[in-house]
N, CA, C and O atoms as a GROMACS GRO file, in nm:
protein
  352
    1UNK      N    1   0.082  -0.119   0.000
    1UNK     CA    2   0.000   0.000   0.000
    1UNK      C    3   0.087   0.126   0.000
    1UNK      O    4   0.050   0.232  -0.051
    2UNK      N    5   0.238   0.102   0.078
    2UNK     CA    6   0.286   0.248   0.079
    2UNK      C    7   0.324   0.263  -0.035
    2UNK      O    8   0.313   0.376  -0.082
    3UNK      N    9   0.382   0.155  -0.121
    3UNK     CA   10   0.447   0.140  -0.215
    3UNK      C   11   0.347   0.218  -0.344
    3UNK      O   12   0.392   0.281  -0.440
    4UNK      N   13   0.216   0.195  -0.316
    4UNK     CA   14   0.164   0.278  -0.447
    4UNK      C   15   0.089   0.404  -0.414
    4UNK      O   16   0.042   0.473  -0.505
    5UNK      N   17   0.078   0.432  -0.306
    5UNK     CA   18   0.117   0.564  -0.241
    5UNK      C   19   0.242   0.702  -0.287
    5UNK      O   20   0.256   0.822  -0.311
    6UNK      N   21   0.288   0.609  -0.278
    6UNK     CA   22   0.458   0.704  -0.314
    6UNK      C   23   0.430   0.722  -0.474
    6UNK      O   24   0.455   0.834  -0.517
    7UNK      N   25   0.386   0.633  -0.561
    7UNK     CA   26   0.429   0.660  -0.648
    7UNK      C   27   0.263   0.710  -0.763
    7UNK      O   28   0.254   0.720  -0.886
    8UNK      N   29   0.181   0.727  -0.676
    8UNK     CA   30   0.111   0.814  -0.688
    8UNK      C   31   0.108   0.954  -0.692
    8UNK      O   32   0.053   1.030  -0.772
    9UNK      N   33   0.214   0.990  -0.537
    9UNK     CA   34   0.256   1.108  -0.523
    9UNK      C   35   0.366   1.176  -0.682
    9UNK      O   36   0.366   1.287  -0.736
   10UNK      N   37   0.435   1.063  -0.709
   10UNK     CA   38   0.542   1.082  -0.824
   10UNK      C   39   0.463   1.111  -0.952
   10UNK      O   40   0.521   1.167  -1.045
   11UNK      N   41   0.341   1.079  -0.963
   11UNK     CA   42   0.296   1.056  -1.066
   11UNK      C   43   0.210   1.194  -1.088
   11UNK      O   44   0.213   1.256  -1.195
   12UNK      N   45   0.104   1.251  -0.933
   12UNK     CA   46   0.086   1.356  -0.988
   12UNK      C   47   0.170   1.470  -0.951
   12UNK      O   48   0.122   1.574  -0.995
   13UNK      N   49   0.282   1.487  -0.882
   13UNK     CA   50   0.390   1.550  -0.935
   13UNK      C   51   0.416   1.566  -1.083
   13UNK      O   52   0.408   1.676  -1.137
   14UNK      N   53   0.445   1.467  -1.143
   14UNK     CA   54   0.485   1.486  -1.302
   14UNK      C   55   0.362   1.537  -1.388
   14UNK      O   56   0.388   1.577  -1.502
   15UNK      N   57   0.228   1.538  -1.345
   15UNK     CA   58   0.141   1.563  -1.430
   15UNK      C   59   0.124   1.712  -1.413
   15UNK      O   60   0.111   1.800  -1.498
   16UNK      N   61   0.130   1.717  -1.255
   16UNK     CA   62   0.141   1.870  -1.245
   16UNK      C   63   0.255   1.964  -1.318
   16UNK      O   64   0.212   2.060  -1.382
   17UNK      N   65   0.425   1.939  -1.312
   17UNK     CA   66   0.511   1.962  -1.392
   17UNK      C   67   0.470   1.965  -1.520
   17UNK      O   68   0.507   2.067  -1.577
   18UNK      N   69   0.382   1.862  -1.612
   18UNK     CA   70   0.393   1.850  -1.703
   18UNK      C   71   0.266   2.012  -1.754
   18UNK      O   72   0.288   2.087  -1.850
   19UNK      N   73   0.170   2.021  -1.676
   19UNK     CA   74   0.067   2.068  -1.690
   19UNK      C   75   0.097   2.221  -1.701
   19UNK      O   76   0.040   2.292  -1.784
   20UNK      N   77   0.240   2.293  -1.565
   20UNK     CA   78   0.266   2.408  -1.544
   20UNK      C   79   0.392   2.437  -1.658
   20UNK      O   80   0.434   2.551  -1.680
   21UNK      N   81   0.432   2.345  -1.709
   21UNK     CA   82   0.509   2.384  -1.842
   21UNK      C   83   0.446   2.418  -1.995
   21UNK      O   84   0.492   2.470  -2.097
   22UNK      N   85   0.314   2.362  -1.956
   22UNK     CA   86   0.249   2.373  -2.078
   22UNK      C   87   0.177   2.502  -2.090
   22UNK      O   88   0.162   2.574  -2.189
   23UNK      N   89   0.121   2.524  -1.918
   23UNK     CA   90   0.109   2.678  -1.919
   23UNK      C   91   0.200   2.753  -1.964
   23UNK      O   92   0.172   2.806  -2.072
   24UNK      N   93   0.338   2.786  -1.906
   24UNK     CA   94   0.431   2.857  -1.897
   24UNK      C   95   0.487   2.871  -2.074
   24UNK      O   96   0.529   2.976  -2.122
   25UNK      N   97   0.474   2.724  -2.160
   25UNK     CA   98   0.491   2.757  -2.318
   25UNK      C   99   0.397   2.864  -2.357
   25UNK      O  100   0.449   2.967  -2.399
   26UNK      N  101   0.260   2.857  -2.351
   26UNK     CA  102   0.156   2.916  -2.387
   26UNK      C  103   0.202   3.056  -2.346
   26UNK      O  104   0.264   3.126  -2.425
   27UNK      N  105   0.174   3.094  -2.231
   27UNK     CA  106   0.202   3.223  -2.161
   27UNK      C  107   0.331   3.303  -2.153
   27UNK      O  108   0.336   3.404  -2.084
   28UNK      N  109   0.427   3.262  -2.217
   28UNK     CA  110   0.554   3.348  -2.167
   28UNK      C  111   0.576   3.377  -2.335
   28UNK      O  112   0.555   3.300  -2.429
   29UNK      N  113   0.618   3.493  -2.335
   29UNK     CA  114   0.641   3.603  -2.420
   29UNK      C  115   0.798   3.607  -2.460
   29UNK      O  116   0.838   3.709  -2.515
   30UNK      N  117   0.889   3.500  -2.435
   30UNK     CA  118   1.014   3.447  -2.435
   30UNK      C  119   0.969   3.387  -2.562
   30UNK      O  120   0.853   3.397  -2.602
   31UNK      N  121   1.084   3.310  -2.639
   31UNK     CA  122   1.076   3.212  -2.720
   31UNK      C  123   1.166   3.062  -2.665
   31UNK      O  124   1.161   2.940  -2.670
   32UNK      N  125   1.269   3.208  -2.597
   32UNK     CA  126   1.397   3.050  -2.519
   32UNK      C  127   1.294   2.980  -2.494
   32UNK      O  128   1.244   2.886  -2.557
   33UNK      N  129   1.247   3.064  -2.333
   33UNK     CA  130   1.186   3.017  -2.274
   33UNK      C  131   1.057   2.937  -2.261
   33UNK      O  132   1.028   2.864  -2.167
   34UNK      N  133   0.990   2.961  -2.362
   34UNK     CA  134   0.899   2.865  -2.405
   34UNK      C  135   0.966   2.704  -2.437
   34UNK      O  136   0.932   2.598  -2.384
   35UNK      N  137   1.041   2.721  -2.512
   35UNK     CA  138   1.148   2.600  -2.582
   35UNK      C  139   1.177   2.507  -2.462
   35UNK      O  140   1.151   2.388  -2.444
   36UNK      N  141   1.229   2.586  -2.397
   36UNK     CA  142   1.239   2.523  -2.273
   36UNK      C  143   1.137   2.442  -2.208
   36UNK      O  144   1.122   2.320  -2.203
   37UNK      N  145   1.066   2.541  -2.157
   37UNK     CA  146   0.973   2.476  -2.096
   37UNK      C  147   0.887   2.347  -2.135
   37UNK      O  148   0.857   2.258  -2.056
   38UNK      N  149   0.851   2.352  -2.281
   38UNK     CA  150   0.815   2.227  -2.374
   38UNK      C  151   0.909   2.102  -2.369
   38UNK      O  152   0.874   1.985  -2.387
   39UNK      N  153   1.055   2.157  -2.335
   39UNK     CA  154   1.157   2.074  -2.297
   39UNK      C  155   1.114   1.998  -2.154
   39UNK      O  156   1.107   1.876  -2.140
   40UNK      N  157   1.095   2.071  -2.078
   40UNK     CA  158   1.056   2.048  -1.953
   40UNK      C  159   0.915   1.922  -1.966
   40UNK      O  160   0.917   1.801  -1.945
   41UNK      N  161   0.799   2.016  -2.011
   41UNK     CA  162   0.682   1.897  -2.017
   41UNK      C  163   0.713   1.792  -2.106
   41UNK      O  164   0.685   1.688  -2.048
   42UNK      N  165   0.758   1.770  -2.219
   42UNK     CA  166   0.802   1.692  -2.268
   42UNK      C  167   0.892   1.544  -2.188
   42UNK      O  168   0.885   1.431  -2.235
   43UNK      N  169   0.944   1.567  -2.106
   43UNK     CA  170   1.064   1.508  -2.030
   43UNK      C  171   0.946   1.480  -1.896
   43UNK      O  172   0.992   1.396  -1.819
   44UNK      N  173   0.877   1.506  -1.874
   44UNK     CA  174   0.832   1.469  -1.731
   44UNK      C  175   0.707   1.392  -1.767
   44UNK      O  176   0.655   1.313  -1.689
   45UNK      N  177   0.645   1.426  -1.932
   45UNK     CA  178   0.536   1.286  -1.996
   45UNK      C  179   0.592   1.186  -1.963
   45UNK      O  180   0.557   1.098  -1.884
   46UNK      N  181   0.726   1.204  -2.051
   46UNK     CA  182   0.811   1.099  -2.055
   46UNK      C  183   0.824   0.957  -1.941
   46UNK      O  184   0.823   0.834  -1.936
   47UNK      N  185   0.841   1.110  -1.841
   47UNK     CA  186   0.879   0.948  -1.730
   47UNK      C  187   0.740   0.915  -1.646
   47UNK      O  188   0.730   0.854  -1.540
   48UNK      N  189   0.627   0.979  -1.732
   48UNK     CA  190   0.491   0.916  -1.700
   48UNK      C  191   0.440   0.864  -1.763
   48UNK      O  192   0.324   0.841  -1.727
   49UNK      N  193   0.490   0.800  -1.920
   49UNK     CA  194   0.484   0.671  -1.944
   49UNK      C  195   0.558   0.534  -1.890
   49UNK      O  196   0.529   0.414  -1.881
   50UNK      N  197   0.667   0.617  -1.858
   50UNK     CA  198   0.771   0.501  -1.789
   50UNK      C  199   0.697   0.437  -1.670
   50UNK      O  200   0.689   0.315  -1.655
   51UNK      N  201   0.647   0.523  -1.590
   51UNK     CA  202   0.556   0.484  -1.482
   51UNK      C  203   0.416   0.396  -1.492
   51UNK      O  204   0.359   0.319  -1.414
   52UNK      N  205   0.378   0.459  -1.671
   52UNK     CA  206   0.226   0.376  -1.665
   52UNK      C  207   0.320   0.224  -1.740
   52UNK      O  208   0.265   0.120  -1.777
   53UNK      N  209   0.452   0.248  -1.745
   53UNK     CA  210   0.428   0.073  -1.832
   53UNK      C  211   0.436   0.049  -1.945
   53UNK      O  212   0.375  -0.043  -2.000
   54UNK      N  213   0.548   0.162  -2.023
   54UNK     CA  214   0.546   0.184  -2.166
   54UNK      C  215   0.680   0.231  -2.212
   54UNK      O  216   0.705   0.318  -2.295
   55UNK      N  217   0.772   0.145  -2.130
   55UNK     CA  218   0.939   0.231  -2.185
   55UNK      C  219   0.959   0.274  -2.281
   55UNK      O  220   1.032   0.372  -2.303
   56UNK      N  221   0.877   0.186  -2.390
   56UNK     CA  222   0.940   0.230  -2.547
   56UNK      C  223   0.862   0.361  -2.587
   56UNK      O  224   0.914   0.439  -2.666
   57UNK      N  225   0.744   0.383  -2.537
   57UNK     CA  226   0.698   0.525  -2.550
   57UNK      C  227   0.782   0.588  -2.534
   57UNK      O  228   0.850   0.625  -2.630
   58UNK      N  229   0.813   0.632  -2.391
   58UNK     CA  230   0.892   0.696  -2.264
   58UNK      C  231   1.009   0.717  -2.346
   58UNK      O  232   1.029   0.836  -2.370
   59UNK      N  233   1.098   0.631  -2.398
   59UNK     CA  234   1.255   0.648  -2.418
   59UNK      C  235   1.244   0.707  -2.555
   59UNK      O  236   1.346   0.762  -2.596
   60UNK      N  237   1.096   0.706  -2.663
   60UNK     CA  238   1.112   0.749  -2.758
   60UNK      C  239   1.051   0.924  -2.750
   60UNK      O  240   1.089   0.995  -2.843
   61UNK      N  241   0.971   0.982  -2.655
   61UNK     CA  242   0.938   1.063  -2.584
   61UNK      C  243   1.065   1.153  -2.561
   61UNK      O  244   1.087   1.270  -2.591
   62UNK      N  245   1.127   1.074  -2.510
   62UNK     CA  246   1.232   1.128  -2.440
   62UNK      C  247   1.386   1.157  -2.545
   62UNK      O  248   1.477   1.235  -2.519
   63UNK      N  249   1.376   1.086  -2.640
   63UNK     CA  250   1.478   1.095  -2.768
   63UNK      C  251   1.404   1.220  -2.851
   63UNK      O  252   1.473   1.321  -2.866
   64UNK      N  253   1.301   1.219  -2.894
   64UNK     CA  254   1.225   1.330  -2.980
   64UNK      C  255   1.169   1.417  -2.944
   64UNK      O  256   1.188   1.528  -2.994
   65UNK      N  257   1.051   1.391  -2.809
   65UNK     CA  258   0.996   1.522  -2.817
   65UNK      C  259   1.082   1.594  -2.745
   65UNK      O  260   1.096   1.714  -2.769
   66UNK      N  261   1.175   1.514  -2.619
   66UNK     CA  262   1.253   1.641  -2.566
   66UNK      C  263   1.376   1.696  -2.635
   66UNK      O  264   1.422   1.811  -2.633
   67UNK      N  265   1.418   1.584  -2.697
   67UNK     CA  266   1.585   1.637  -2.747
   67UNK      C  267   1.618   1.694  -2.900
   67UNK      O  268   1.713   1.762  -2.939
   68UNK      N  269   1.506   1.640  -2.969
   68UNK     CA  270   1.520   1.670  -3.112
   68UNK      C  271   1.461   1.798  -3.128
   68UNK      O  272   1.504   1.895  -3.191
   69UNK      N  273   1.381   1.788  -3.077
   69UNK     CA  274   1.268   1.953  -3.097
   69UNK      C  275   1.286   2.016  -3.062
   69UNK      O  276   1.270   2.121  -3.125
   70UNK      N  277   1.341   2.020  -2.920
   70UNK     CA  278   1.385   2.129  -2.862
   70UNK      C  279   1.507   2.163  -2.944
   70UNK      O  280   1.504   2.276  -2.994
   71UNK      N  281   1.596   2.101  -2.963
   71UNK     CA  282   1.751   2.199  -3.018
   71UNK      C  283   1.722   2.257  -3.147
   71UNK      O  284   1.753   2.369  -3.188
   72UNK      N  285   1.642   2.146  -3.217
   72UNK     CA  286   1.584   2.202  -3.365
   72UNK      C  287   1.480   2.318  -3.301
   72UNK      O  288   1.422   2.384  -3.387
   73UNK      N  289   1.456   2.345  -3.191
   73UNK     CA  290   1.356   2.519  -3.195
   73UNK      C  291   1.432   2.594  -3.170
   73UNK      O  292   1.406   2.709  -3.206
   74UNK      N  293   1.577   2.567  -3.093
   74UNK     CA  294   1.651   2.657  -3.038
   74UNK      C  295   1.706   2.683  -3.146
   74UNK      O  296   1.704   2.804  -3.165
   75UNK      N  297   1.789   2.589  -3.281
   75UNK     CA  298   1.820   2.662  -3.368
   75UNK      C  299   1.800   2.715  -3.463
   75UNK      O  300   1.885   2.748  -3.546
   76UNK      N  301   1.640   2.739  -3.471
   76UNK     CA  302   1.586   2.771  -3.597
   76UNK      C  303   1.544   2.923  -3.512
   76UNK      O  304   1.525   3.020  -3.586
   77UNK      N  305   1.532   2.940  -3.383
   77UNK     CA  306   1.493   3.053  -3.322
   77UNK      C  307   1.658   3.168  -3.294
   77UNK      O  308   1.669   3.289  -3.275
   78UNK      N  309   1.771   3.048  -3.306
   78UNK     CA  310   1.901   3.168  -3.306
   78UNK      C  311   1.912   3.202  -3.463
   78UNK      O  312   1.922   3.316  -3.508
   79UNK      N  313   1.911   3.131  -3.510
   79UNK     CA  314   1.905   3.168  -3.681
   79UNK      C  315   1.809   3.272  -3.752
   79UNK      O  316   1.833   3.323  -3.861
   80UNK      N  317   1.694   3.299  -3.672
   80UNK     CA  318   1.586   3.413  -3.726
   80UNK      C  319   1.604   3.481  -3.627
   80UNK      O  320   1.522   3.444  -3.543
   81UNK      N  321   1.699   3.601  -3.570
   81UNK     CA  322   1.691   3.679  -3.520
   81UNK      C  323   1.616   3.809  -3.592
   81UNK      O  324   1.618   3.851  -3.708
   82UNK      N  325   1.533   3.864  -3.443
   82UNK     CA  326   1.482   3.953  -3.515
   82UNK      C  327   1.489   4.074  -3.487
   82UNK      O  328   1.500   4.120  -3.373
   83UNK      N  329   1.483   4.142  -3.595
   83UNK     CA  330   1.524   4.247  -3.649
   83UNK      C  331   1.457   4.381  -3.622
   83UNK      O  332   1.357   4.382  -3.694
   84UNK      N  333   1.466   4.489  -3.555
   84UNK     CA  334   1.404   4.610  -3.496
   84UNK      C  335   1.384   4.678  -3.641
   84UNK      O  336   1.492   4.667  -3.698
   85UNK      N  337   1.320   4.723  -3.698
   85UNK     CA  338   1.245   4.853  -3.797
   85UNK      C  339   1.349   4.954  -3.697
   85UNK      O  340   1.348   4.950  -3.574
   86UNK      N  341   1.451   5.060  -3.794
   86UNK     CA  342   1.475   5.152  -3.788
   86UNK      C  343   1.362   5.304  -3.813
   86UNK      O  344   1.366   5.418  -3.768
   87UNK      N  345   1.293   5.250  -3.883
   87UNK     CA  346   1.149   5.366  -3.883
   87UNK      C  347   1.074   5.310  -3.816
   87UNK      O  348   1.061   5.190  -3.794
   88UNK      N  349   1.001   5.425  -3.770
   88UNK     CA  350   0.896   5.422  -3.661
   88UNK      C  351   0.787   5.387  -3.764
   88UNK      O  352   0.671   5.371  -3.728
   0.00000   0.00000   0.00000
């Protein structure tokens, strides 16, 4: 009983993480920081498939949505810097 207790607690921990990153993409006016944060929910699904019983989800979760997408947003977001209008 304690045993699925605890990992109940782990579980909505990660949903919550997963839930306040998804806010924080939506809502923040950053681009890093959005990137990030998708980095973040991305990575904490992850190890809430691992938990429901689905490594190969989880490890493929965890290869793509966190690692591929994210660097591919980070470098498609340093590559389009943008540019201020000298006229008003």
């Amino acid at each position: 009983m304690r045993r699925r207790t605890v990992i109940g607690l782990v579980y909505s921990f990660l949903a919550l993480t997963a839930l306040g990153a998804a806010i924080v993409t939506l809502t923040t006016r950053s681009l890093t920081w959005s990137v990030v944060a998708l980095g973040i929910g991305s990575a904490s699904l992850a190890m809430m498939f691992f938990l429901l019983g689905a490594p190969y989800a989880a490890g493929f979760e965890l290869s793509v949505g966190t690692g591929l997408i994210s660097i591919l947003l980070i470098i498609g977001i340093s590559l389009t810097k943008s540019r201020r209008a000298s006229h008003p």
